[in-house]
C-alpha positions as CSV (number, residue, x, y, z in Angstrom):
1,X,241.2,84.6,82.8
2,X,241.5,84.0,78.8
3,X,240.2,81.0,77.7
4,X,242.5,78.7,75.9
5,X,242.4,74.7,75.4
6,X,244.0,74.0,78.9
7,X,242.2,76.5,81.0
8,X,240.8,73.8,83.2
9,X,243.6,71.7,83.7
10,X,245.1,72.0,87.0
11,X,248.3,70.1,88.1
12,X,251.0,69.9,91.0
13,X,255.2,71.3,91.1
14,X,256.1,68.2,90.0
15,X,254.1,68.0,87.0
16,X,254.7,71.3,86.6
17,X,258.7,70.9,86.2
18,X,258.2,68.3,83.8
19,X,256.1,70.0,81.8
20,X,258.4,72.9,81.6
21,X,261.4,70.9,80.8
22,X,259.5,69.2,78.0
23,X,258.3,72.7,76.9
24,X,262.1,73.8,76.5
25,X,262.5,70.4,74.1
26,X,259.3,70.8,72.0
27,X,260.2,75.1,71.2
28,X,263.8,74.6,71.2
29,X,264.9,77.1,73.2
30,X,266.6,77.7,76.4
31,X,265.4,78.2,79.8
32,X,266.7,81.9,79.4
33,X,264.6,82.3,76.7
34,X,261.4,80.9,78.6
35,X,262.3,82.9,81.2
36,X,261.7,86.0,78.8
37,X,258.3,84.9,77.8
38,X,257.4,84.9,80.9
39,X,258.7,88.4,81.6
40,X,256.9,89.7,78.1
41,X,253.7,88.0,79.6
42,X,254.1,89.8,83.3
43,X,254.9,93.0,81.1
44,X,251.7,92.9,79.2
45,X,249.5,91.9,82.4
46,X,251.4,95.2,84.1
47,X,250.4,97.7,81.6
48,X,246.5,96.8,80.9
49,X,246.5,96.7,84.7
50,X,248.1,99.7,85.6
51,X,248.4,102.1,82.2
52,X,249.4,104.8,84.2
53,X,251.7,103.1,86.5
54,X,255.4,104.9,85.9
55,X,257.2,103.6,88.6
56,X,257.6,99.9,89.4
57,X,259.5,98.1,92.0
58,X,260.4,94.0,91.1
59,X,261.4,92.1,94.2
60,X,263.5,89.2,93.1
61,X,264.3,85.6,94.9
62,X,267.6,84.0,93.9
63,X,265.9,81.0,91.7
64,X,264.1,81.4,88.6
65,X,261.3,83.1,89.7
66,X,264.1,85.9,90.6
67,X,265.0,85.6,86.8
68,X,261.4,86.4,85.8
69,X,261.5,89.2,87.7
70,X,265.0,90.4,86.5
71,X,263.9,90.1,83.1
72,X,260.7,91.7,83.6
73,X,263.0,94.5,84.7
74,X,265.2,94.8,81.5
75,X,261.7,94.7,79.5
76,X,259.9,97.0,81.4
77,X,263.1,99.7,81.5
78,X,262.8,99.3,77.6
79,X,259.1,100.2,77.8
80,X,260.5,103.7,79.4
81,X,258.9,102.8,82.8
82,X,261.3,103.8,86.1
83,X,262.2,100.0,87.4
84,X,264.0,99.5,91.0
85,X,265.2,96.0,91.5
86,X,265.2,94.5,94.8
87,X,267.2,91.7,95.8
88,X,266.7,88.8,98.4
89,X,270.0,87.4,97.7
90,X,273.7,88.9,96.6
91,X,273.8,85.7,93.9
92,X,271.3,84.1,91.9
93,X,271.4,80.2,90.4
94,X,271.2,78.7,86.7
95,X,269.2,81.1,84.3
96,X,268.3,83.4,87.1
97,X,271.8,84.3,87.1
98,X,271.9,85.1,83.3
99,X,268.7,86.9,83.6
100,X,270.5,88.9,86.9
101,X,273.7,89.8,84.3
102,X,271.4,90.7,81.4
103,X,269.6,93.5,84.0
104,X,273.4,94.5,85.5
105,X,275.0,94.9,82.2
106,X,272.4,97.1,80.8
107,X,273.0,99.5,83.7
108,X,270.8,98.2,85.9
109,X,271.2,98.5,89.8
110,X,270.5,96.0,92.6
111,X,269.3,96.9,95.9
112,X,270.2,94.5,98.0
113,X,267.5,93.2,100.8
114,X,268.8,93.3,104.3
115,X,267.8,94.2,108.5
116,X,267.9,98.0,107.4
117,X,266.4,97.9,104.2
118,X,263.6,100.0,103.3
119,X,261.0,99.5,100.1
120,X,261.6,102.6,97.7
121,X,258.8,104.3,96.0
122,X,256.8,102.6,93.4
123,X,253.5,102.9,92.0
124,X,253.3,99.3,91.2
125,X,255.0,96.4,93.0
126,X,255.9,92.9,91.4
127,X,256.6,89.7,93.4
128,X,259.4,87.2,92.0
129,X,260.5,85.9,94.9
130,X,259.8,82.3,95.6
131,X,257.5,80.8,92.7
132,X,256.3,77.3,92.5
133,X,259.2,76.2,94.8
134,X,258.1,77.0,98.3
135,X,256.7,74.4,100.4
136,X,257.4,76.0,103.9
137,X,257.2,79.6,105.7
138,X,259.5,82.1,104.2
139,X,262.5,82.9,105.9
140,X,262.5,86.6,108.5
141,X,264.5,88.3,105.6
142,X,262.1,87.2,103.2
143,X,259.2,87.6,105.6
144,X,259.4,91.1,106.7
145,X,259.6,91.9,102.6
146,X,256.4,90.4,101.8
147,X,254.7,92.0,105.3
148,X,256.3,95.6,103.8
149,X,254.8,94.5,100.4
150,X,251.3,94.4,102.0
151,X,251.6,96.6,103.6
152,X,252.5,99.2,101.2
153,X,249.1,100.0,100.0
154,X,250.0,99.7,96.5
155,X,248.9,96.8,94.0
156,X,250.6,93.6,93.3
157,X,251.9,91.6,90.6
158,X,252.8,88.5,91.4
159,X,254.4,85.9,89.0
160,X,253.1,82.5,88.3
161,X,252.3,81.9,92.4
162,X,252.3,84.9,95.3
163,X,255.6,84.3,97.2
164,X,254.0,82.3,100.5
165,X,251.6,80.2,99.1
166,X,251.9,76.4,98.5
167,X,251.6,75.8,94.4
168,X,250.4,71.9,95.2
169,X,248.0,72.5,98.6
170,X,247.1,76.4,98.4
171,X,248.3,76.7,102.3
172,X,249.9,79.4,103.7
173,X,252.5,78.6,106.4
174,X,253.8,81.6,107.4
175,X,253.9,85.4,105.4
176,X,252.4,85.3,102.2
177,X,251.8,88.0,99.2
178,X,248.6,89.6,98.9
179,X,248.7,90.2,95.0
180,X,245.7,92.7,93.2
181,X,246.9,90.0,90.0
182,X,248.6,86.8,89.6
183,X,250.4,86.0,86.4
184,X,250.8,82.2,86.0
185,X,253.1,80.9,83.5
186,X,252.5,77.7,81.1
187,X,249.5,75.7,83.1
188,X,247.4,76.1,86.0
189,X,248.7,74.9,89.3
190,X,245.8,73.4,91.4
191,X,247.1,75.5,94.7
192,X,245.6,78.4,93.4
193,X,242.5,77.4,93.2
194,X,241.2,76.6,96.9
195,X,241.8,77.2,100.6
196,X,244.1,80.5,101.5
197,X,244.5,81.2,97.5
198,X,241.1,83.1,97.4
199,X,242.8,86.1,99.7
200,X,246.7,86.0,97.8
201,X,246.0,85.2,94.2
202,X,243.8,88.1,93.3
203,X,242.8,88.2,89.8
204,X,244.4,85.3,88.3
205,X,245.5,84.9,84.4
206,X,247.2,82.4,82.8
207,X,250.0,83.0,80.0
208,X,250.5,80.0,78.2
209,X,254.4,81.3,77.1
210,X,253.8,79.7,73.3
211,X,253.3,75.9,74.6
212,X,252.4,73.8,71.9
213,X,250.1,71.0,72.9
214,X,252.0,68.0,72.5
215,X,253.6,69.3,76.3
216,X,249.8,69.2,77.4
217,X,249.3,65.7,76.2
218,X,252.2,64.5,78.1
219,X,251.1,65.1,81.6
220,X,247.7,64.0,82.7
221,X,246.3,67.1,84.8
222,X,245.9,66.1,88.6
223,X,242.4,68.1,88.9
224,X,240.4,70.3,86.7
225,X,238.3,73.5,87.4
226,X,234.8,72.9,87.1
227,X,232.3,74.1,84.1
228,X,229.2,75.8,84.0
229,X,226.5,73.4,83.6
230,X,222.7,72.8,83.6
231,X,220.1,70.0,83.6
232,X,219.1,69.2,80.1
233,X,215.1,70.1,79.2
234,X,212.4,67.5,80.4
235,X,210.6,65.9,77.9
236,X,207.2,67.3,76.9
237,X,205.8,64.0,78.3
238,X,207.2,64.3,81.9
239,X,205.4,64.0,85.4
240,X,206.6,64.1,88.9
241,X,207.1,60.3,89.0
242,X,209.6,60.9,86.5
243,X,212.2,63.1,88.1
244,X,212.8,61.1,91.4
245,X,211.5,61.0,95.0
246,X,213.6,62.9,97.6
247,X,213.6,62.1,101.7
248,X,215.1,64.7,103.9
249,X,216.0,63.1,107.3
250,X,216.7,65.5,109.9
251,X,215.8,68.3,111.7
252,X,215.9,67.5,115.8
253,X,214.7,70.0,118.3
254,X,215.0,73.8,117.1
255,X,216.3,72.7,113.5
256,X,213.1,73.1,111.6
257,X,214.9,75.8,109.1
258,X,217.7,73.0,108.0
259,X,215.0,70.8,106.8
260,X,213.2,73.0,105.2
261,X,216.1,74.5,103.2
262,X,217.6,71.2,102.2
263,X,213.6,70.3,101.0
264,X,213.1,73.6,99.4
265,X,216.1,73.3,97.5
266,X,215.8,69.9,96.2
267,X,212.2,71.2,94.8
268,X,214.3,74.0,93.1
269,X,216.5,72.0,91.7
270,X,214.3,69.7,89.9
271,X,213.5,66.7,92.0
272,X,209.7,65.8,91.1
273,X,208.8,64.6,94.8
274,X,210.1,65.8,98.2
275,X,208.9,64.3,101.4
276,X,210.9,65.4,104.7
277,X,211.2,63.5,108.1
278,X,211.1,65.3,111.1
279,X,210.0,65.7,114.9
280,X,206.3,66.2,114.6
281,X,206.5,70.0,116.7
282,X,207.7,70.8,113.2
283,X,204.9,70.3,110.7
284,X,202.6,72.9,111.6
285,X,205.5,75.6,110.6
286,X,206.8,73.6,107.2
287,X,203.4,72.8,105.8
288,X,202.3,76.3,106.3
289,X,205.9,78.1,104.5
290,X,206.0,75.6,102.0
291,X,203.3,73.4,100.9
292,X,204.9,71.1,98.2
293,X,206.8,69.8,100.7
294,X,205.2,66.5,102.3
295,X,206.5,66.1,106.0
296,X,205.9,63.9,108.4
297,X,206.7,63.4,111.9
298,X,208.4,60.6,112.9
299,X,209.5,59.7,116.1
300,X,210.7,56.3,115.7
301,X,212.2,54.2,112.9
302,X,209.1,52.3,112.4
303,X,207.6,55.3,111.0
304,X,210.1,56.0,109.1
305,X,210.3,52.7,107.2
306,X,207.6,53.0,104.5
307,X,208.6,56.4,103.7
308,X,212.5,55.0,103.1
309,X,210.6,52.4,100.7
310,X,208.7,55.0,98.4
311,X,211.9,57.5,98.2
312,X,214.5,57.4,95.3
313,X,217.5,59.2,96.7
314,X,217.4,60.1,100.6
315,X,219.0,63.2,101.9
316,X,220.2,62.6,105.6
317,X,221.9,64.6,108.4
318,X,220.3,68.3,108.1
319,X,219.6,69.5,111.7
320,X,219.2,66.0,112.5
321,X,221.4,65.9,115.9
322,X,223.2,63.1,117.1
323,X,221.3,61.4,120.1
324,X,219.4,58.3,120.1
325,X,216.5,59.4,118.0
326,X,219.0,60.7,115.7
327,X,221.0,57.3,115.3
328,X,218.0,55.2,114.5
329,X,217.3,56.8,111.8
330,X,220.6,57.0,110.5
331,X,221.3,53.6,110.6
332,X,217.5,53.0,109.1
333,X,218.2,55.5,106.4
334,X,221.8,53.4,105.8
335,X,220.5,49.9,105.8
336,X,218.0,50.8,102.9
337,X,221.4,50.9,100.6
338,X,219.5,53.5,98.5
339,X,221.6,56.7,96.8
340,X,222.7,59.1,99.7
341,X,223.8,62.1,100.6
342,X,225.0,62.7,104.1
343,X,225.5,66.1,105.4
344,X,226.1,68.1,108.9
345,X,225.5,65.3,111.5
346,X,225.0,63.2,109.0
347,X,228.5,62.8,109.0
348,X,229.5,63.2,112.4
349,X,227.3,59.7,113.3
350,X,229.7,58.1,110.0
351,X,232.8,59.4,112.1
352,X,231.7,57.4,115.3
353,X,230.1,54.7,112.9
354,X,232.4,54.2,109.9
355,X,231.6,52.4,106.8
356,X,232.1,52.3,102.9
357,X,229.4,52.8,100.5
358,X,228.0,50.2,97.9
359,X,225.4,52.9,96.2
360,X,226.0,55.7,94.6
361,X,226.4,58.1,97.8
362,X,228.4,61.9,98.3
363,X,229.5,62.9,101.6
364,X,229.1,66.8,101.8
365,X,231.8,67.8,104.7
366,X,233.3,71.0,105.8
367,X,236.5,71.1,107.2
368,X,235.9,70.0,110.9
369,X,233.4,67.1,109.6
370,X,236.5,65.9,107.3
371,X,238.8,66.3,110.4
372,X,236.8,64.1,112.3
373,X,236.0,61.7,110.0
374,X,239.7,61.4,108.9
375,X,240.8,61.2,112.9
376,X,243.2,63.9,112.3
377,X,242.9,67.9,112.9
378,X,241.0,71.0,111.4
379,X,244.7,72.3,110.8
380,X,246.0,68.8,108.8
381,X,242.9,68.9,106.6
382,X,243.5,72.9,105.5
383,X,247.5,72.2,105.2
384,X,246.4,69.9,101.8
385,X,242.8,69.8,101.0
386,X,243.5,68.2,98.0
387,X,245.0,64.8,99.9
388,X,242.0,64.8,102.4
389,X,239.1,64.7,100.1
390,X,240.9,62.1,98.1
391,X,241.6,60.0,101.6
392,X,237.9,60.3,102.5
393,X,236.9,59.2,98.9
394,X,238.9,56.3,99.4
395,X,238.3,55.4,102.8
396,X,234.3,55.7,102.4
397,X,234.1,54.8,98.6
398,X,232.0,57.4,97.8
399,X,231.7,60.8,96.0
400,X,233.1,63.8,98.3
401,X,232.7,67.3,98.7
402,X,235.1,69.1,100.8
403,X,233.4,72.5,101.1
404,X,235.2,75.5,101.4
405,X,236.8,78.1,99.5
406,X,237.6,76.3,96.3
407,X,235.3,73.7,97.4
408,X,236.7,70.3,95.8
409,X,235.2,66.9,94.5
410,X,237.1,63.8,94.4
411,X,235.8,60.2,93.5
412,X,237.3,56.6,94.8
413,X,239.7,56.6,92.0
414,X,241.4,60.0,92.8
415,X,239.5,62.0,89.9
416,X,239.0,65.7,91.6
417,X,237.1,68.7,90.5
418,X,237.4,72.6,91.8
419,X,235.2,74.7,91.9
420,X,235.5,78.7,91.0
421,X,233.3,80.0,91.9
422,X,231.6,81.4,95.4
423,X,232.2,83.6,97.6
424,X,232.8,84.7,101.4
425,X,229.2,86.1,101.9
426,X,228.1,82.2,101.9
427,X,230.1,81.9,105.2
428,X,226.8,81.6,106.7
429,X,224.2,79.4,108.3
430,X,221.9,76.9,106.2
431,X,224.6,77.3,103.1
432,X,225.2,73.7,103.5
433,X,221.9,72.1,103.9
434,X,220.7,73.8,100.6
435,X,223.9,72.0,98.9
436,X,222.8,68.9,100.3
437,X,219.1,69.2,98.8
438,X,220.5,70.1,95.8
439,X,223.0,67.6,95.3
440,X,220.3,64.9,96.3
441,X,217.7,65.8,93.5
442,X,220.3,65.8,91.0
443,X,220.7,62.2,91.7
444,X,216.8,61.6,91.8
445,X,216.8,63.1,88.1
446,X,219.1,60.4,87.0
447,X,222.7,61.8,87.7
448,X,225.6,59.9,88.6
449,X,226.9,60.5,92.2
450,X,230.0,62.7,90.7
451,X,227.9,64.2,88.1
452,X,225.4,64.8,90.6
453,X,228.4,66.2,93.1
454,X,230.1,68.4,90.6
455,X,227.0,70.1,88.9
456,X,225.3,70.7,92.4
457,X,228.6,72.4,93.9
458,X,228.8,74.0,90.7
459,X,224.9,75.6,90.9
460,X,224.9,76.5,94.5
461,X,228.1,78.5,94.1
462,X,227.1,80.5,91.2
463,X,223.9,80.6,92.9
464,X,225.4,82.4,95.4
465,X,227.3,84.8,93.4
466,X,224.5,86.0,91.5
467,X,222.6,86.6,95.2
468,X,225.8,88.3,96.2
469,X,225.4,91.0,93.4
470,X,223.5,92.9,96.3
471,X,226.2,92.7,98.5
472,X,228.3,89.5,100.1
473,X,227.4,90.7,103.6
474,X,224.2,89.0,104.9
475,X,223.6,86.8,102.8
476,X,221.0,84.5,103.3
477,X,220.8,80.8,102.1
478,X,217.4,81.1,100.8
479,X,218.6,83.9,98.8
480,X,219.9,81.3,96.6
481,X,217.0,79.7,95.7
482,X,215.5,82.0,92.4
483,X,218.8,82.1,90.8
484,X,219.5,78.2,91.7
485,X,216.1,78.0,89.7
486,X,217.3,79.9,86.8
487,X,221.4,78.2,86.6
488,X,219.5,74.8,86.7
489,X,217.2,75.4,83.7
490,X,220.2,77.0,81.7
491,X,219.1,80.7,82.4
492,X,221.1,83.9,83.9
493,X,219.9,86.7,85.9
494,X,220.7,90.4,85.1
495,X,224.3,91.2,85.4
496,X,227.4,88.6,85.2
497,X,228.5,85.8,87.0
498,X,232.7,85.5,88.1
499,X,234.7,82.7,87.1
């Protein structure tokens, strides 16, 4: 995606509308004149795409993502290339309709969409169905396009949001268009950026249409994409007093490896001291694979107690389990009202044992632990990601991270972050207990709970991209740990990151 002064600003349809109305004011223009900087924009993204693409097929909606489309038609008929326009509706509304005529009076035709229609040839295919407006499942008409769309085997250009997908929430409710590239016009729109969106957007670019910044200024952005950050170099005088003191509680019966990960990780990312809690059959295994970490077993909270007193930041809920054993030392680890962060069952005992957060503390959930905590379903927290992880930043006043694709960040006060970067090979076990170690020695270096949050997500994702360069499938969470190394002191490894 081009870089431009907005790049990160992410915002909902609503904002979006008035944004675009106060575009029209600040240029001066009309909507039908917007409309064709859009279509110049798709035209451009078409043809470094697709050079050689001769035939293209635009499938238009009957709003003013329709007139996009039509308008993309008349320019891309001027270019010389072979354009068939297909039609959801017989009538289009407001400047969709002058954008409609414009195509029709320059001997243009109109294949209308129907029961018995059939996609024509193309070498290319455009969507300009539905836009930012959608908010449910298309309709069957509209739904058995976009399935012969996909089905085509030919790429996809879809303007400013694939036809299916929700602009606000990035949920898909019923058929939705697979692009190969997705055009968005003016300003980001945070829907593309998490859940569903990794598998419709495609390669996404953003065609600012001329905007001058005074439309930026007016709108607040309701989320921004994260940046690429580091820890700053230690000073020449440092020792390992000086970058905090990690506990890891966790690791019941036959969780040894979550542990050890979460430990490992908060020694790669920085954290000067790392002492783990554990059931003592572990030790023998963890001291021998890695030595720098100090375990100890502890089988009651007694035990645990002086260690809670020397740590800094604790880490809690890797493998830990949720029995008795496991409870005491949650509620141990709690009542020392140090800096947290609670993963994996971590946050399953907070779902049966809910409280709010007086330290600076970040809850690290995937989708089922935000379902539970939030009383509500897997399926509610996917429909608007965005709403959950602010609820559960309320609710628990603390710093969240709802994992997934797009993971996302929020604070008590509704700020919220995004992260681009990722990918599908960190499906996989131990992802999450690495996050949590490295999200918890970010706070023993000194980092606030968000900066801690959004710099952490922001490593371990491009951590895992670089490890991905071999290939997304098995890929292991240790795998992470040299480039994790390498992001954290500023450094790259051969070859490019995404995003």
């Amino acid at each position: 995606m081009p870089t431009y002064p907005h790049y990160r600003d992410l915002h909902t349809v609503e904002q979006v509308r008035v944004m675009e109305r106060e575009a029209l004011i600040a240029l001066g223009i009309s909507g039908h004149d917007l409309m064709r900087r859009a279509a110049s924009a798709a035209l451009g993204s078409l043809r470094r795409h697709w050079p050689q693409a001769r035939r293209v097929c635009i499938c238009c909606g009957p709003g003013n993502n329709g007139g996009d489309g039509f308008l993309l038609g008349v320019l891309a008929r001027e270019a010389g290339l072979q354009v068939e326009l297909v039609a959801l509706s017989a009538v289009a509304h407001g400047d969709a309709a002058l954008a409609r005529s414009e195509w029709e009076q320059g001997g243009g035709q109109v294949r209308s969409w129907d029961a018995e229609s059939r996609l024509p040839v193309a070498d290319v295919f455009v969507d300009a169905l539905y836009g930012i407006g959608l908010n449910r499942a298309p309709e069957p008409s509209a739904a058995r396009l976009i399935d012969g769309m996909n089905a085509s085997g030919k790429p996809m250009l879809a303007l400013d949001v694939p036809s299916g997908l929700n602009a606000d929430t990035g949920y898909c409710p019923g058929a939705a268009i697979q692009a190969e590239v997705t055009v968005t016009f003016i300003v980001g729109k945070r829907g593309l950026h998490s859940g569903r969106a990794a598998d419709q957007v495609g390669q996404l670019e953003l065609a600012s249409l001329g905007v001058p910044d005074s439309v930026y200024a007016c709108v607040q952005p309701d989320a921004q994409l994260l940046i690429a950050g580091s820890m700053p170099p230690r000073a020449r005088y440092a020792n390992k007093g000086s970058n905090g003191h990690v506990l890891v509680i966790g690791g019941g019966q036959g969780m040894a490896g979550a542990v050890r990960l979460a430990g490992e990780s908060a020694l790669r990312a920085g954290a000067g001291l790392v002492s783990v809690a554990t059931r003592a059959e572990h030790l023998l295994a963890l001291n021998a694979t890695r030595p720098e970490l100090m375990v100890h077993a502890v089988d009651d909270v007694q035990v645990l107690a002086p260690l809670l007193e020397r740590a800094s930041v604790l880490a809690l809920g890797p493998g830990l389990g949720q029995g008795d054993w496991a409870h005491a030392l949650w509620q141990a680890a709690l009542d020392t009202n140090k800096p947290l962060v609670l993963d994996a069952d971590g946050l399953n005992l907070l779902a049966r044992k809910p409280c709010t957060f007086a330290v600076p503390t970040v809850l690290t959930p995937h989708p089922g632990e935000a379902a539970r905590l939030l009383g509500m379903s897997i399926a509610d927290v996917e429909q608007d990601r965005f709403a959950a992880v602010r609820e559960l930043a309320r609710c628990f006043s603390a710093t969240v991270v709802l994992k997934g694709s797009g993971s996302l960040i929020a604070d008590p006060d509704g700020r919220l972050d995004v992260c681009p970067w990722g990918n599908p090979g960190m499906a996989s076990g131990g992802m999450g207990d690495l996050l949590t170690g490295v999200i918890a020695a970010l706070l023993a270096q000194g980092c606030t709970a968000w900066q801690a949050a959004c710099l952490g997500v922001g490593l371990h994702a491009r951590a895992g991209d670089l490890a991905a360069q071999n290939g997304e499938r098995g890929l292991l969470a240790s795998d992470l740990l040299a480039p994790l190394r390498l992001l954290g002191n500023g450094m790259s490894t051969h070859g490019s990151e995404r995003g």
